[in-house]
NUDO-734278 format. One record per atom (N, C-alpha, C, O, CB): residue number from 1; residue in three letters; x, y, z. Coordinates in steps of 0.001 Angstrom, whole numbers. Glycine has a CB too. Layout:
N
REC   pos   code        c1        c2        c3
REC   NUM    ALA         X         Y         Z
...
END
This chain:
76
REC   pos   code        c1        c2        c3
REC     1    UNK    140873     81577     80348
REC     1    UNK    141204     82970     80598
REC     1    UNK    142100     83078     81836
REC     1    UNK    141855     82392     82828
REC     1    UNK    139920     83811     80778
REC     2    UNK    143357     84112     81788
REC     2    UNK    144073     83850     82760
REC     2    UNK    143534     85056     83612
REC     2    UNK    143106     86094     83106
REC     2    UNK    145583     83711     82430
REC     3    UNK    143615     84752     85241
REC     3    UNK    142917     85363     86012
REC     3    UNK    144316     86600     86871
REC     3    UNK    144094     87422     87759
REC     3    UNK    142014     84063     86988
REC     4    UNK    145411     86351     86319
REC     4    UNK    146502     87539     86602
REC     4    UNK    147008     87811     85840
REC     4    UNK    146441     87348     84850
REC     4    UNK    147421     87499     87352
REC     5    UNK    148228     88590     85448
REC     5    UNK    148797     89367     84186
REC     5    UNK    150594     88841     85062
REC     5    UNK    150930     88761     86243
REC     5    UNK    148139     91706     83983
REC     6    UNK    151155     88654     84071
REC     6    UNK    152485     88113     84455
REC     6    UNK    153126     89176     84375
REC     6    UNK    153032     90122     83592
REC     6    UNK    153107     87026     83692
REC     7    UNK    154300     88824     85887
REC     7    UNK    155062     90128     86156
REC     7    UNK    156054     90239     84907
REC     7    UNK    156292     89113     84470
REC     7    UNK    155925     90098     87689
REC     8    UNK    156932     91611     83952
REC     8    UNK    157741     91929     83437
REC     8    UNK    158933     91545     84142
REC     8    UNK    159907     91025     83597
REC     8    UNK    157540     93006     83165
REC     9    UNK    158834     91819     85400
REC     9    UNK    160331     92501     86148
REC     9    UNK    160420     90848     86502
REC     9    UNK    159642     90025     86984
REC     9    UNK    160272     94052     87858
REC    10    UNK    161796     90828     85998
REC    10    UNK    162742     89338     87186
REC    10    UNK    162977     89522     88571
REC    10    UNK    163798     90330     89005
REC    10    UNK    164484     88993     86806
REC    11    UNK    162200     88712     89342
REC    11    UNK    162882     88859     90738
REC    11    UNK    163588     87138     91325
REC    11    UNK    163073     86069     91651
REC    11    UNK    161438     89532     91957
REC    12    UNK    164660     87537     91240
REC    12    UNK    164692     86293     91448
REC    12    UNK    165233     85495     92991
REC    12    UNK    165544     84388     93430
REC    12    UNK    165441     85981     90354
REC    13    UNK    165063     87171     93483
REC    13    UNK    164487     86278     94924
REC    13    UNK    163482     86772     96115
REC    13    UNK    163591     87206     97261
REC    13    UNK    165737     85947     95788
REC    14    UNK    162281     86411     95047
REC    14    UNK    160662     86670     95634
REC    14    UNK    160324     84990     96112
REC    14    UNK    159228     85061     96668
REC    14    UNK    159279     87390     94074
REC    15    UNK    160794     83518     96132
REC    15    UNK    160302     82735     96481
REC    15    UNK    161652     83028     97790
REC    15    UNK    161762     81913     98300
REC    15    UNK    159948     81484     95440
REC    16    UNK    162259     83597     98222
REC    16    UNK    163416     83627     99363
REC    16    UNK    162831     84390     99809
REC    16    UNK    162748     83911    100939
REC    16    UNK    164889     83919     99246
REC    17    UNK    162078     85659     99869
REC    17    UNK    161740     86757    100330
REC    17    UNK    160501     85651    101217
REC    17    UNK    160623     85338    102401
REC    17    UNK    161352     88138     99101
REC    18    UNK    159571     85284    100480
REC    18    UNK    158081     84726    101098
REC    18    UNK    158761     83866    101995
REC    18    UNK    158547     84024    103197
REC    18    UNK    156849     83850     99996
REC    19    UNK    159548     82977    101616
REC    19    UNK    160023     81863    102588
REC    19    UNK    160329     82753    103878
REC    19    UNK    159857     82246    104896
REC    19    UNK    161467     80933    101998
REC    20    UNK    161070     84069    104103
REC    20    UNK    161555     84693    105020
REC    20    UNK    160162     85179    105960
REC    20    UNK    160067     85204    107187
REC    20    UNK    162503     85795    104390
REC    21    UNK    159233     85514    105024
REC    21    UNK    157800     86460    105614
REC    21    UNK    157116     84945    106643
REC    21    UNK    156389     85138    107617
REC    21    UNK    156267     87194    103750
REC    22    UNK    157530     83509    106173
REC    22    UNK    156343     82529    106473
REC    22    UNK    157394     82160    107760
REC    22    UNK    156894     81494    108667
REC    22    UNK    155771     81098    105093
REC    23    UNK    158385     82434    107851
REC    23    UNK    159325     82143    109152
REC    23    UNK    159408     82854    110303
REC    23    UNK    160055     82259    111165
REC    23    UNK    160549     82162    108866
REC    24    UNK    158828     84307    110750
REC    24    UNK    158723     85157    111075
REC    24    UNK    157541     85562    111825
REC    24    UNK    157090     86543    111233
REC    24    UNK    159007     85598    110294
REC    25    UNK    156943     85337    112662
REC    25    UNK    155807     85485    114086
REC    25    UNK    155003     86837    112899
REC    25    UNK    155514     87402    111932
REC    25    UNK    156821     86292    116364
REC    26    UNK    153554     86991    113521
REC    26    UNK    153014     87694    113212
REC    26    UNK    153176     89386    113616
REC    26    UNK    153029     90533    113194
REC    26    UNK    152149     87080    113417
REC    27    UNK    153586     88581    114735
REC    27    UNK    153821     90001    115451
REC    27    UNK    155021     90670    114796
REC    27    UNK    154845     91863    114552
REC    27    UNK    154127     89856    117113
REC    28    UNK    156266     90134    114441
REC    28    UNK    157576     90525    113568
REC    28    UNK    156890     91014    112623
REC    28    UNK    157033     92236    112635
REC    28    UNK    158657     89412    113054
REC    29    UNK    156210     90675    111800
REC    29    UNK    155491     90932    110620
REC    29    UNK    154931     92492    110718
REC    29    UNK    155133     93318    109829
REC    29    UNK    154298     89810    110467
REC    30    UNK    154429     92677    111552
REC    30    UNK    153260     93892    112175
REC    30    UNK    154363     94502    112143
REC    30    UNK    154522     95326    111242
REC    30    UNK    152245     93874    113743
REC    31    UNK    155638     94227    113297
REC    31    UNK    156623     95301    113082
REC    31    UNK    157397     95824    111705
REC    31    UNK    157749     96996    111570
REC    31    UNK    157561     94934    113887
REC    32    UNK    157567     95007    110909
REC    32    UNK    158098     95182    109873
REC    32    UNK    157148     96458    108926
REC    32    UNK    157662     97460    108430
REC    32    UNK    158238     93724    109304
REC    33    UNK    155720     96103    108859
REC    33    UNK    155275     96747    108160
REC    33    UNK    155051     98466    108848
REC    33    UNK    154659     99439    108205
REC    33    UNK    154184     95914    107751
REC    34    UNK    155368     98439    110067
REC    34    UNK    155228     99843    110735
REC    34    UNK    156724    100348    110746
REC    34    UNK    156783    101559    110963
REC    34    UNK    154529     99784    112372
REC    35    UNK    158185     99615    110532
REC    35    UNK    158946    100015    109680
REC    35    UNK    159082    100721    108564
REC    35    UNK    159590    101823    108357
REC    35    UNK    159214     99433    109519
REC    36    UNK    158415     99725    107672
REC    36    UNK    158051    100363    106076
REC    36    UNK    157423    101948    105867
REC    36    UNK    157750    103045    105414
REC    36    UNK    156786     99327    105385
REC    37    UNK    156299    101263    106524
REC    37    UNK    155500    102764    106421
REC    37    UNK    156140    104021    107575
REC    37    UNK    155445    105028    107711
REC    37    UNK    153617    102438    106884
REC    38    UNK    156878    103963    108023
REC    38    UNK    158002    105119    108879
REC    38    UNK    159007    105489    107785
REC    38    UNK    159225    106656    107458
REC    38    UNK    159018    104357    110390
REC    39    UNK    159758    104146    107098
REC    39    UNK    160620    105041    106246
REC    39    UNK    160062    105447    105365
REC    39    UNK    160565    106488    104940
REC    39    UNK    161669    104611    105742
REC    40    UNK    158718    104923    104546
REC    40    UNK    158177    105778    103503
REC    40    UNK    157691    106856    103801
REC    40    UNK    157543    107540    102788
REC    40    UNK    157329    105291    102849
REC    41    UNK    157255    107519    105012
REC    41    UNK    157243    108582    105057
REC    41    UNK    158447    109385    105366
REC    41    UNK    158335    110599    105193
REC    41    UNK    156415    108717    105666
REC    42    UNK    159560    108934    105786
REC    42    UNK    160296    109948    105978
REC    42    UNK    160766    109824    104383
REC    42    UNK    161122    110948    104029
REC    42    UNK    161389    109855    107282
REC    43    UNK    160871    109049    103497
REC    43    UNK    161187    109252    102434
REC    43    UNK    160335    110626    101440
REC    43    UNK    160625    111494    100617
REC    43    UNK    161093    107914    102013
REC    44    UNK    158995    110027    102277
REC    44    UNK    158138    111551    101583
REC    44    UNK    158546    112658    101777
REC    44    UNK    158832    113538    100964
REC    44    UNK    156809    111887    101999
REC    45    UNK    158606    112647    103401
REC    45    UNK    159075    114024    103731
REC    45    UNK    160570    114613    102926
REC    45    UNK    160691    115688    102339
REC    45    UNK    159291    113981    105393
REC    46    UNK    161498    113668    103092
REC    46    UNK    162927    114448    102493
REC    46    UNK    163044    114428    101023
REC    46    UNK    164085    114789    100474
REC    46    UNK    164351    113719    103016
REC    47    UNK    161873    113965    100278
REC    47    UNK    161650    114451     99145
REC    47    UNK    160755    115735     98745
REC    47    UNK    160642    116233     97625
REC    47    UNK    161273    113494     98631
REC    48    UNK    160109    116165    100032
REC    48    UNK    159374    117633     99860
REC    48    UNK    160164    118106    100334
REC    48    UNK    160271    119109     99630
REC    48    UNK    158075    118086    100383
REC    49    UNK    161133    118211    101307
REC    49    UNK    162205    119153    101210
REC    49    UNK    163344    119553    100616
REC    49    UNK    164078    120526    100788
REC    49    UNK    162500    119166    101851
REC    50    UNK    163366    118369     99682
REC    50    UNK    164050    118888     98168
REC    50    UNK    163539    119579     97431
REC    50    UNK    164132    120381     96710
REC    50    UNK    164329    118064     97276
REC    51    UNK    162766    119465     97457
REC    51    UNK    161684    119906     96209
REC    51    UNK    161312    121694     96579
REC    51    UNK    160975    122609     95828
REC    51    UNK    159875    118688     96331
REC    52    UNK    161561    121647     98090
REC    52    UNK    160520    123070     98359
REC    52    UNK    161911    123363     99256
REC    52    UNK    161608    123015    100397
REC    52    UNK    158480    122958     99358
REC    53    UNK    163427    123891     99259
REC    53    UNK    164098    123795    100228
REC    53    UNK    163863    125299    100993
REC    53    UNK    164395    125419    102097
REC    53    UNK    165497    123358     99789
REC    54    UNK    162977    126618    100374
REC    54    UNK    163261    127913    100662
REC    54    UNK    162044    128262    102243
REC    54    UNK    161994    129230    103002
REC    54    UNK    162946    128927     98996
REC    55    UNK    161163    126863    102189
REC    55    UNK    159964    127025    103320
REC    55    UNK    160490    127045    104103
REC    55    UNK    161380    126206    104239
REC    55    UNK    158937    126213    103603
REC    56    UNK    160250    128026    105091
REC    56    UNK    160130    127836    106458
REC    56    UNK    159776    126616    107170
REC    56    UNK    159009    125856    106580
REC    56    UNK    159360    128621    106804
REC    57    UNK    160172    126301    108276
REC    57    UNK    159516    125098    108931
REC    57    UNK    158281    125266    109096
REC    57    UNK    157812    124130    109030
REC    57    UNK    159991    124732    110145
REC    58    UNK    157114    126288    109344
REC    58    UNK    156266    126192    109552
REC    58    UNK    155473    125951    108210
REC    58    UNK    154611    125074    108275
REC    58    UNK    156110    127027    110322
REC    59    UNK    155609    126499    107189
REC    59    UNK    154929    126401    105919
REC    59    UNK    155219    125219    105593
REC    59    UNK    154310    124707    104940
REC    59    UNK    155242    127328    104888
REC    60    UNK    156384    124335    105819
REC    60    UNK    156799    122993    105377
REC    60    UNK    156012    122199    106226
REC    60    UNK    155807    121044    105851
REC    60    UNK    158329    122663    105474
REC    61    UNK    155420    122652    107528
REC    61    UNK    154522    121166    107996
REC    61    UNK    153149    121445    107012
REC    61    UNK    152658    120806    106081
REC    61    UNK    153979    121059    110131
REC    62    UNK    152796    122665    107660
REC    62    UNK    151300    123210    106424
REC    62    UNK    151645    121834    105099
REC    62    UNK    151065    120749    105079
REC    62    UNK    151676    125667    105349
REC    63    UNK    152086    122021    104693
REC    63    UNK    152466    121608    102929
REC    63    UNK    152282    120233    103056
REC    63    UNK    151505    119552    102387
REC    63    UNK    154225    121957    102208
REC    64    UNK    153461    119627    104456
REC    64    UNK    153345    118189    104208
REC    64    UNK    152030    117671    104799
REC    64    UNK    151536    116698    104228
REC    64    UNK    154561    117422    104814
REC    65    UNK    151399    118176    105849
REC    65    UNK    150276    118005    105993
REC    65    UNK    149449    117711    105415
REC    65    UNK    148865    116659    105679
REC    65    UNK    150004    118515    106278
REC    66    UNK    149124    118382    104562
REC    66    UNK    148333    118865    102344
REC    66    UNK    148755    118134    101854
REC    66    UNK    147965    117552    101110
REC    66    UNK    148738    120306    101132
REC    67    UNK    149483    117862    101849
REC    67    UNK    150020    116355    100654
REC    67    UNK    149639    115249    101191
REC    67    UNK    149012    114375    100591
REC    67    UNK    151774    116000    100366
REC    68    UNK    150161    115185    102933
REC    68    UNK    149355    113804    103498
REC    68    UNK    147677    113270    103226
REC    68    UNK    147131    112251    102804
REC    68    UNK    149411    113988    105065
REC    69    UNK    147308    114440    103676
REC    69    UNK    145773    114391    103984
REC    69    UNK    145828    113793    102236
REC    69    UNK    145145    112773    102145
REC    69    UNK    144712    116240    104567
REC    70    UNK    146301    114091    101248
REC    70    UNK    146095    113910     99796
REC    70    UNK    146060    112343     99593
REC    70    UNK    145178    111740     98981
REC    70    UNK    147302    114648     98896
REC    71    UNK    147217    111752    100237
REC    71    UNK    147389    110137    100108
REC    71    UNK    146270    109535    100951
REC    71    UNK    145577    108554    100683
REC    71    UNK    148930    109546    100692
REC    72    UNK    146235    110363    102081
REC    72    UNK    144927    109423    102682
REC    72    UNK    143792    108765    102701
REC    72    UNK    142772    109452    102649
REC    72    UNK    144577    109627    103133
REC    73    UNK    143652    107283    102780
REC    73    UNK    141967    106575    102041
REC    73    UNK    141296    107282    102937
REC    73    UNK    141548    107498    104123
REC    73    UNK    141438    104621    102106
REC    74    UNK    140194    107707    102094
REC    74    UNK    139418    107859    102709
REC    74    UNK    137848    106630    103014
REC    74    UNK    136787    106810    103611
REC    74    UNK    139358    109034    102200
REC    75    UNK    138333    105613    102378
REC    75    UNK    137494    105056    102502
REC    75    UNK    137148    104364    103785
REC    75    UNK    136147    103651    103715
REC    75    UNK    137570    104512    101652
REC    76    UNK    137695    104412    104821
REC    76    UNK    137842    103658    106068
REC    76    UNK    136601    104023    107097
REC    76    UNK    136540    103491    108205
REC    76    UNK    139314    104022    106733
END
């Protein structure tokens, strides 16, 4: 029995990518991922302000707020 499901998508440079992650201090690493998660949120955000362009700034934090709290684990 196989214990993963094989990816669809070709990547064919995910063994260049890891090689890059195993070259790279931990601490680079830490930064990278507090990168990520900065542009994914600003990606959130300038996709609720497409979506909603007529809010006010104040109703637009309300909102993104509400949506945040929505993604948030709560399991922690």
């Amino acid at each position: 029995m196989l214990w993963f499901v094989m990816d669809p998508k070709p990547r064919p440079n995910q063994e260049l990518y890891i090689e890059a992650l195993h070259r790279i201090t931990p601490e680079q690493r830490l930064q990278k991922a507090f990168e990520l998660s900065e542009f994914t949120r600003q990606l959130f955000e300038h996709g609720l302000r497409k979506r909603f362009p007529d809010l006010s700034e104040e109703e637009f934090q309300r909102l993104l707020r509400k949506r945040l709290e929505l993604c948030h684990n709560r399991n922690w």
